[in-house]
N, C-alpha and C positions, 0 to 999 in steps of 0.2 A: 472357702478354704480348700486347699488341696489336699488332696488326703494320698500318699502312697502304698503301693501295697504292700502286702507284707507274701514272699513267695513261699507257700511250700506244697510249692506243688507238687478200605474196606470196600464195604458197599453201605449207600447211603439211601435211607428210603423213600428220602423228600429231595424230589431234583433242583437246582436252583430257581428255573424255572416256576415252578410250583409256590416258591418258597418270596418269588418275586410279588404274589398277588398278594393285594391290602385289603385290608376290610372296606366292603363298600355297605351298597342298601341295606341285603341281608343280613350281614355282620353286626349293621347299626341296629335292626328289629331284636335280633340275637340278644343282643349286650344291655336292650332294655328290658327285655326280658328276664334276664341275667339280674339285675338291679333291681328290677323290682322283688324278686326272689330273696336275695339277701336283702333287702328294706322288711321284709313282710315278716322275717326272718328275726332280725331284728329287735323289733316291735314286741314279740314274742317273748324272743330272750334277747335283753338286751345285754349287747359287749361294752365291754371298759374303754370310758374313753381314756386319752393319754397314751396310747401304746403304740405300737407302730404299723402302719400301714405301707405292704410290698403293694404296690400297683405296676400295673404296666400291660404286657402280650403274655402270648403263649408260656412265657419261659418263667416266667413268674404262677402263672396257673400250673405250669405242668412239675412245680419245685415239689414232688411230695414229702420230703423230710425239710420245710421250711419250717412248721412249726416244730418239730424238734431240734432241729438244730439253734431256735432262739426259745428252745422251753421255757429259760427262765427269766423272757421279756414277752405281754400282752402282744402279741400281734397278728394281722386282717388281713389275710389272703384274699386282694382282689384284683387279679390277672383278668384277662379278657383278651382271649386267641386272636393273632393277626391283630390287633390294636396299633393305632399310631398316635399321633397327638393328638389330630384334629378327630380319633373317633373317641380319644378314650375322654378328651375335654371338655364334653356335655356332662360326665357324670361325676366328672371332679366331685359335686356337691354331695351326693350319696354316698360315694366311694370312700372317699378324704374327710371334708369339711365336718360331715355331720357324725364324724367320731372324735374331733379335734383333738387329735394325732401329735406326739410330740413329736414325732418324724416321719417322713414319709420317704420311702426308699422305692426309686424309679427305673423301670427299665421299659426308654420306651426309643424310638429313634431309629430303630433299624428296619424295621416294614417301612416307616416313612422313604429313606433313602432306597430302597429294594422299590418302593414306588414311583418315584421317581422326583422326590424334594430333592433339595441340595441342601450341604450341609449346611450353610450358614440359613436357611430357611430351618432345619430343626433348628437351630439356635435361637431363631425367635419364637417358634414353638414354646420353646421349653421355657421364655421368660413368658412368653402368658399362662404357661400351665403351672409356675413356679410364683409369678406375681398373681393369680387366682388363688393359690394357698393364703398366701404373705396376705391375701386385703382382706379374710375373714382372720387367719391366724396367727396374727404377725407373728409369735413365737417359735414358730414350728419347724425344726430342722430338715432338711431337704439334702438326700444323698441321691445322687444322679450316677448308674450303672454307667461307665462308660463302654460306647458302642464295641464290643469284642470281634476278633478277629472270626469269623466262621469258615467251614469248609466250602459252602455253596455258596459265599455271597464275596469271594476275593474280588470279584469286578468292581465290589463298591468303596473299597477300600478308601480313594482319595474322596469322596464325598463324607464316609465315616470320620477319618482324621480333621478336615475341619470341622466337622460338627463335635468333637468330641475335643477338640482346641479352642472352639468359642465357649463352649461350657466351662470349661477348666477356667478360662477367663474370667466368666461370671464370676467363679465359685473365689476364684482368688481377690473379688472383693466384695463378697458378702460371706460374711463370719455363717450365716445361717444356711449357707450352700457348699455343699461339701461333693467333689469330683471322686468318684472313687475308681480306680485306674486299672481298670480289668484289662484293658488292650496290652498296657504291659506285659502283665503276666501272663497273657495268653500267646502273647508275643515271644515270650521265654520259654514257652514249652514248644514251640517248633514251626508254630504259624508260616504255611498253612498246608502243607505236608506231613510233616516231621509224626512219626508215632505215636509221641509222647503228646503231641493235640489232640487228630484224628482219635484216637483212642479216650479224649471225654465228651465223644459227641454220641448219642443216637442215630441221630441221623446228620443232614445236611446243614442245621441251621442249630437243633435242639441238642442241649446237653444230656449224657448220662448221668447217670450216680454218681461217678469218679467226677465229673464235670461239676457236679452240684456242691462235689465237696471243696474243691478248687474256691469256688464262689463264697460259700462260707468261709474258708481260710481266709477270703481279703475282705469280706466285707462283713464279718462280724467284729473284729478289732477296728473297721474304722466306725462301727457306730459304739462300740464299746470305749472306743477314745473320747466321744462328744456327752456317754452316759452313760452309768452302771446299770446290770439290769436291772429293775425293779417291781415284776413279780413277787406278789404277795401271798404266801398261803395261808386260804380263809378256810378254817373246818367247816366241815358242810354237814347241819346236825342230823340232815334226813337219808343222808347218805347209807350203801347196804352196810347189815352187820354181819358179823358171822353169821355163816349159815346161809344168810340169804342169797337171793339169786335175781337173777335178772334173764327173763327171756326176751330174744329182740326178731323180728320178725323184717328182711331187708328185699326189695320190689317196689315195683309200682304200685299202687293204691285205685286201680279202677277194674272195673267189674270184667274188662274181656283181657285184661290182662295179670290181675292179679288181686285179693284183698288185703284188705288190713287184718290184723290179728289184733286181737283185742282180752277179750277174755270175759268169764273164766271161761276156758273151753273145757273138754272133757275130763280131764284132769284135777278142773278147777284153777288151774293156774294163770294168771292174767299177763298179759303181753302187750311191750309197745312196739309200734312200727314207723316205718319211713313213708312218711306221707309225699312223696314225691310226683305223682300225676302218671299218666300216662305209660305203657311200654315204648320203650327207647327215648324216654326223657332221662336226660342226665342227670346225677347228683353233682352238680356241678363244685369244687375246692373252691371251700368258704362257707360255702351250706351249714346250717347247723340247726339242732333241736336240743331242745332239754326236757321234754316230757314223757322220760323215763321211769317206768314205774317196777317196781317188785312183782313178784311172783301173785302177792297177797294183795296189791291193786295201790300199794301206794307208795306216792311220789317219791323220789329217792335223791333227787335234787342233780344228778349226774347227768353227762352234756355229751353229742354226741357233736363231732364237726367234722366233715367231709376235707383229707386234707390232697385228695389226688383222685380225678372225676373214675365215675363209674358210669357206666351207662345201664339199661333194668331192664327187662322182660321178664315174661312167664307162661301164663296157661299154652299159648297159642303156641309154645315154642319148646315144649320137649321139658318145662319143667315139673317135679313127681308128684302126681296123684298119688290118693290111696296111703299116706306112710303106713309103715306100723311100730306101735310103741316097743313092739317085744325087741323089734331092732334100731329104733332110734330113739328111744324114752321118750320123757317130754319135748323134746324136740318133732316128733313125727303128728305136728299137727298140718293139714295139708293149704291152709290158709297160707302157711308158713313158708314149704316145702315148694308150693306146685309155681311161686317165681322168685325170682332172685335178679341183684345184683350179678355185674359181668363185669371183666376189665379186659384188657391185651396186652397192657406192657410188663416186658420181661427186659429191659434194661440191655440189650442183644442186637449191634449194629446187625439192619437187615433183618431185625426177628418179627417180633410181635409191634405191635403201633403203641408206643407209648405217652401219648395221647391220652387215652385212659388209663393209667396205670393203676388206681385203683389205692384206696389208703383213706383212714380215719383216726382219730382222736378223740378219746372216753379222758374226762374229766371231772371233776369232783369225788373222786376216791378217796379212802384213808391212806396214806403213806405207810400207818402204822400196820398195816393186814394185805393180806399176799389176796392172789385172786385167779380162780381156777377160770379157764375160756374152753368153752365148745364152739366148734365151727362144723356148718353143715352147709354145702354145695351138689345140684345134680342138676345135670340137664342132657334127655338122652342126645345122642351121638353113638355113633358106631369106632368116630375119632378118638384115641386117646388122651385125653385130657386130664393134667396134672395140675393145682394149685399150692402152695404155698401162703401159710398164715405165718407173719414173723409181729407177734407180739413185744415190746420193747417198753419198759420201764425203766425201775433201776437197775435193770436185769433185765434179760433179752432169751427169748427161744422162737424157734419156729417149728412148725410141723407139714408135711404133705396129705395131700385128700388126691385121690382120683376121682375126680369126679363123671365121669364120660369115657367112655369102651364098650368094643363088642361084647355084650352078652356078661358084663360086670358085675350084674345087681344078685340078689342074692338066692333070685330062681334057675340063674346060668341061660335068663333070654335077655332081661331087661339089659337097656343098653343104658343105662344111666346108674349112680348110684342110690343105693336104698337102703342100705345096710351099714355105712362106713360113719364116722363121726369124727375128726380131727381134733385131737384135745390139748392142751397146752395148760401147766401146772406151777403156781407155787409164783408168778408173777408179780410182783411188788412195783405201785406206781412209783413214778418221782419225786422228788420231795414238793410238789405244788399237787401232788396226787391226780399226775396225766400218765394215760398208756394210749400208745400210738401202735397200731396195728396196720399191719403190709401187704395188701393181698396181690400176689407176684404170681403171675404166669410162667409153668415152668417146662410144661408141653402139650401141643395141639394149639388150637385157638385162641382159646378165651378161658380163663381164669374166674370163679364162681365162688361167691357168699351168698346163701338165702336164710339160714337163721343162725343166730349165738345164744348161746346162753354164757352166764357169767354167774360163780362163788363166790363168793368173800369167804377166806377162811382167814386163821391163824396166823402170823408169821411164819413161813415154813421154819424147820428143824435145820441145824447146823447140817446133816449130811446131805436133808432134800437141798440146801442152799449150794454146798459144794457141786451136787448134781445142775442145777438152773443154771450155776456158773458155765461147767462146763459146755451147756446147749449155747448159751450164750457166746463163748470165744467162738464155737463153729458158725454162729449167725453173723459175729463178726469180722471172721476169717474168709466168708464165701464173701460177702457184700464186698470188703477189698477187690477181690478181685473178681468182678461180676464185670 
């Protein structure tokens, strides 16, 4: 079926060049690794099947507001960077198959072309990667991104159009293959010049924010034409109550880089962590845990899931020994403190690498209970460095942390933060009880999460609501035009 869209819609960091290379050996070890991660993951806490599965490259990995822009449809972030058909078609079975997916939404074809297929070679691609669904799941709908116009890849153009004119053909006679016609519309914003393009990309290849929301405007009415969403809210009885809290401890999990926090520590309060391996292992978007527990050690039933990669270090790299409580409460435990999560992307043609942009989704909340967040980042530096947490529910705020400056801390040498806390108030999940959290780089380097804690309170108060409102329009008003 052809599906049409619907319109409403520098300097480059990634040269074309760069952008030409395909996933080879490395990339293949990468991406089983990658699999096996989310399988292990899995198993643990198992996802719903029936809900939709984005697979494909980078651009799919690097979509951080994918799960909220489909909040209220099940769906499996499984991207894998530089991918093409023939890399990403070994895992078809993990990725797709073994959630049997009422649909799977594909963006894959353009590293192929940039590699040097032709297009009518992705078009046979894409019936083995499309007839491999159909022979376990013959029901399963299949929307195919079609290959978009880029800034760095205009040379490939006439290879892109017939690969993206053989699919269209497929799709127009199979009811269960759906084209969905990005080239269009990216065609109509200026392709591949014109300001109104250039201006939704990052870089050379990869979209920004504005870009991402382009993509949503056409390809969430063509899966909303084929199905309603159907996201279920199940109350989750172990979920926090007022009062209670949640402390999360975020880093690597080995001994020369960082530990797990656990509890009780001194306080007595008990803590879960992100058991993720190693410094400079990624949390790679799709990631997820659920064993989340309260302050008092027990299970809370709430889900953490990695929706835009972080990369992790700690001891060996500047992050804080020694907290202290009188200046960071329970937060200033040094298990907690001394590593952290990292990201770089600020959404800024030429800025930061947004690659890691950095973002998660907290799940199984009450809809009916608002819910305070602490955020705590440091890592010394003499560089100034600024983070942004933009917490978003039914209701949206964000707040800054410095985390990194000469002589910052709170004796006027330490060059990292030690004293500062970032808080964010009165947050109300969405009606499936998801809050999606953004950590944005906003100056310097790198951008830094190492612990939260979380409230459950009350529903705020009519004036505190009018207040969250207001943070809210401003969190909306900067992302426009970011």
């Amino acid at each position: 079926m052809l599906l049409f869209p619907v319109n409403r819609v520098g300097r480059f960091a990634v040269t074309a060049a760069l952008a030409a290379l395909v996933a080879g050996p490395v990339f293949g070890q990468a991406y089983q690794s990658n699999v096996n991660t989310w399988n292990a993951q899995d198993a643990l806490d198992p996802v719903p099947t029936g809900g939709i599965v984005f697979a494909g490259s980078s651009s799919i990995r690097r979509w951080e507001e994918l799960t909220l822009d489909f909040a209220d449809y099940n769906v499996l972030q499984r991207g894998l960077g530089g991918a093409t058909f023939a890399t990403y078609q070994p895992h078809v079975d993990d990725n797709i198959i073994a959630h049997a997916p009422r649909a799977v939404v594909v963006w894959l074809g353009t590293n192929d072309i940039a590699g040097g297929l032709s297009g009518s070679g992705v078009v046979s691609a894409f019936n083995t990667f499309s007839s491999t669904i159909h022979g376990s799941l013959p029901n399963t709908e299949i929307f195919y991104l079609g290959i978009m116009p880029t800034p760095g890849r205009q040379g490939n153009r006439t290879q892109e159009n017939i690969a993206n004119a053989g699919i269209a053909a497929v799709a127009a006679s199979d009811s269960r293959i759906h084209y969905v016609d990005l080239p269009a519309v990216f065609d109509g914003l200026g392709a591949y010049n014109g300001a109104n393009f250039t201006n939704k990309f990052v870089d050379s290849i990869h979209l920004n924010r504005d870009g991402y929301n382009v993509w949503e405007s056409v390809i969430r009415p063509a899966v909303l034409a084929e199905f309603a969403p159907d996201k279920v809210y199940t109350p989750n009885p172990l979920t926090l109550k007022p009062g209670e809290r949640i402390l999360y401890d975020f880093g690597p999990s080995n001994s020369d880089d960082g530990d797990i926090t656990t509890g009780p520590d001194a306080s007595g309060n008990y803590w879960s962590s992100w058991t993720g391996g190693e410094g400079g292992v990624r949390a790679i978007a799709g990631e997820h845990q659920r064993n989340i527990v309260n302050t008092d050690g027990n299970d809370t039933g709430i889900g953490i899931t990695i929706t835009a990669e972080f990369d992790s270090n700690g001891k060996l790299n500047g992050g804080l020994f020694n907290p202290d409580s009188n200046l960071l409460g329970d937060l200033a435990v040094e298990s907690a403190t001394v590593d952290f999560f990292f990201s770089t992307g600020d959404g800024v043609q030429g800025g930061g690498d947004d690659d890691e942009a950095g973002g998660f989704m907290l799940d199984g909340l009450d809809p009916n209970l608002a819910y305070n967040f602490k955020f705590f980042g440091s890592r010394s530096s003499t560089e100034t460095r600024i983070t942004e947490y933009a917490v978003t529910g039914a209701n949206s705020q964000s707040v800054l942390l410095t985390t990194s400056g000469n002589n910052i801390g709170a004796d006027g040498r330490y060059d990292g933060n030690n004293d500062e806390v970032a808080q964010v108030f009165g947050v109300r999940p969405d009606a499936f009880g998801q809050v999606f959290v953004d950590v944005t780089l906003i100056q310097g380097s790198f951008a830094y999460i190492s612990a939260m804690e979380i409230t459950a309170v009350p529903e705020p108060s009519t004036v505190a609501l009018a207040a969250i409102c207001v943070a809210g329009l401003g969190l909306a008003r900067r992302r426009r035009i970011a």
